[in-house]
C-alpha positions in Angstrom: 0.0 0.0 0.0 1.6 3.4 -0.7 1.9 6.4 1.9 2.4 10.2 2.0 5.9 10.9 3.3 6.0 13.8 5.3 9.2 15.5 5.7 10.2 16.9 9.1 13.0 19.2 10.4 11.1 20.1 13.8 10.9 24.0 11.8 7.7 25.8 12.7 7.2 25.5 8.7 7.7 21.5 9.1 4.9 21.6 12.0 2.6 23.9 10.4 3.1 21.2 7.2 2.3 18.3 9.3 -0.5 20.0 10.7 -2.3 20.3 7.6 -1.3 17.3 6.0 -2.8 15.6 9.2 -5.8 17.8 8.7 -6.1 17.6 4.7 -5.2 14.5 3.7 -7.7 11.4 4.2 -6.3 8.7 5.9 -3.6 6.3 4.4 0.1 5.3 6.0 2.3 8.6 6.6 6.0 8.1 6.7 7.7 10.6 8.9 11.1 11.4 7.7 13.9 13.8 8.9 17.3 13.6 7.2 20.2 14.5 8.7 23.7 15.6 7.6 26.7 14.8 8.9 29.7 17.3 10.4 31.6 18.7 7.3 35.1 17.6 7.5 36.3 19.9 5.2 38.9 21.4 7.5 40.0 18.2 9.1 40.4 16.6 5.5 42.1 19.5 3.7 44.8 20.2 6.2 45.6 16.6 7.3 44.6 17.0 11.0 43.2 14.2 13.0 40.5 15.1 15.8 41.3 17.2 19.0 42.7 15.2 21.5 40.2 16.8 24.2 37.7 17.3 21.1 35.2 14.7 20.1 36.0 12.9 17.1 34.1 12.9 14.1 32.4 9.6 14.9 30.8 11.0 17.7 30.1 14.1 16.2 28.0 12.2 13.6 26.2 10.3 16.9 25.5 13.6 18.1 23.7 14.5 15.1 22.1 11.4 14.6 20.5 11.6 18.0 19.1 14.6 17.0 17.7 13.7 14.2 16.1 10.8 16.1 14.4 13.2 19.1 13.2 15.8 16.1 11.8 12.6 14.5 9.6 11.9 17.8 8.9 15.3 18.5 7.0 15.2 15.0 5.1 11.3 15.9 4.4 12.9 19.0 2.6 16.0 17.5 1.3 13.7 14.6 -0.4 11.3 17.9 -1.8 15.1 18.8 -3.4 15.4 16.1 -5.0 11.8 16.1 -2.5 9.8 13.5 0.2 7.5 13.3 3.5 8.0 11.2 5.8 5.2 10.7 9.1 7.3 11.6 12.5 7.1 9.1 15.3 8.9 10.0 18.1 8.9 7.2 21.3 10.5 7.0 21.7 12.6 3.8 23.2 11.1 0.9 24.5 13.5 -1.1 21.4 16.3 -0.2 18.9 16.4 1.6 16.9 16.8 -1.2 18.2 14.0 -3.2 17.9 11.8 -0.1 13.7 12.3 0.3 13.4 11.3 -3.4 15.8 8.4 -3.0 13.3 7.5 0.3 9.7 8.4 -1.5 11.1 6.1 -4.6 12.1 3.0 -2.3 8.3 3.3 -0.7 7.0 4.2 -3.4 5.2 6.7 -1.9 1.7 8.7 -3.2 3.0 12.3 -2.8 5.7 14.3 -0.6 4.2 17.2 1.6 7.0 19.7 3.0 6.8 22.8 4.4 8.6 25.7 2.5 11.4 26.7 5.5 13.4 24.3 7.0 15.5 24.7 9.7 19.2 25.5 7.6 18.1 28.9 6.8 21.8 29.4 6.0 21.8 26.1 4.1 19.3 26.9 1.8 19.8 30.5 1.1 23.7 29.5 -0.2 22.3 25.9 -1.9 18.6 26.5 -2.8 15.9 25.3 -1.0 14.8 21.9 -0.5 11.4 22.3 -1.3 12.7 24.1 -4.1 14.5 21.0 -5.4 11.5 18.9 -4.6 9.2 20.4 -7.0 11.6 20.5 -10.1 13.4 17.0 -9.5 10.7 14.7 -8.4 8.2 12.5 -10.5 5.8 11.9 -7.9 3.3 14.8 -6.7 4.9 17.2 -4.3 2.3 19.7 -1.7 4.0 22.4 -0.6 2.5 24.1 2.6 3.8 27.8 3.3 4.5 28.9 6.7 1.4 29.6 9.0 1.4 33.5 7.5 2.0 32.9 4.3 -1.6 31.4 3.1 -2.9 28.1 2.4 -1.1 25.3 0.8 -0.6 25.0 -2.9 0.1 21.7 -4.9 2.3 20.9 -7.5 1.7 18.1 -9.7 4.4 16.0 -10.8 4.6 15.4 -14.5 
């Protein structure tokens, strides 16, 4: 049976996006899914130097991060169980991008549509990259709903083709 993955990033946009995909959509499976990236290790890697010895390494850097990842993930069940659903949680660690990773999910469930909200949580990230809802709607062949923030209006769709 397919499902609506939702994606989550604990943002104020992500709950606002769960909130209405909770309210809108009739009720099939949800999939709940927060990516997470690792720790760059740009400076580590270009310039030869191992971990701190009173530093964490970069093993438990990534732990840190994936713990993270994992509470945000709950967070979102937990406000999904609020609002009187279930979502099978999925916590991934970004492939390549974060983008790339929630199509590479939504094809290997084969999932119905992708709702997002339209700010994430890496302002930063997605003001130097591009957004990932962004990258959603023009690389994905499934349907994509967008949901702006709370005081931007109601949701739009966007079809796949």
């Amino acid at each position: 049976m397919s499902s609506t993955l939702i994606c989550y990033d604990g943002s104020p946009s992500a709950e606002h996006a769960l909130a209405r995909a909770y309210r809108c959509l009739d009720g099939g499976p949800k999939v709940l899914l927060t990516v997470w990236s690792a720790p760059e290790r740009v400076h580590a890697d270009s310039f030869g130097y191992e971990s701190p010895a009173n530093g964490p390494s970069y093993e438990r850097l990534c732990e840190v991060f994936q713990r993270g990842a994992c509470e945000t993930a709950r967070r979102g069940a937990q406000l999904a169980a609020e609002l009187g659903g279930e979502a099978q949680l999925r916590v991934e660690r970004d492939r390549s991008t974060v983008w790339q990773t929630i199509l590479e999910v939504a094809d290997e469930l084969d999932t119905d549509m992708i709702v997002t909200g339209t700010r994430g949580a890496t302002a930063l990230q997605s003001g130097l990259l591009g957004s990932v809802s962004g990258a959603l709607v023009h690389h994905s062949r499934r349907p994509v709903l967008l949901i702006p923030t709370a005081d931007r209006g109601a949701a739009a769709a966007v079809g796949a083709a």
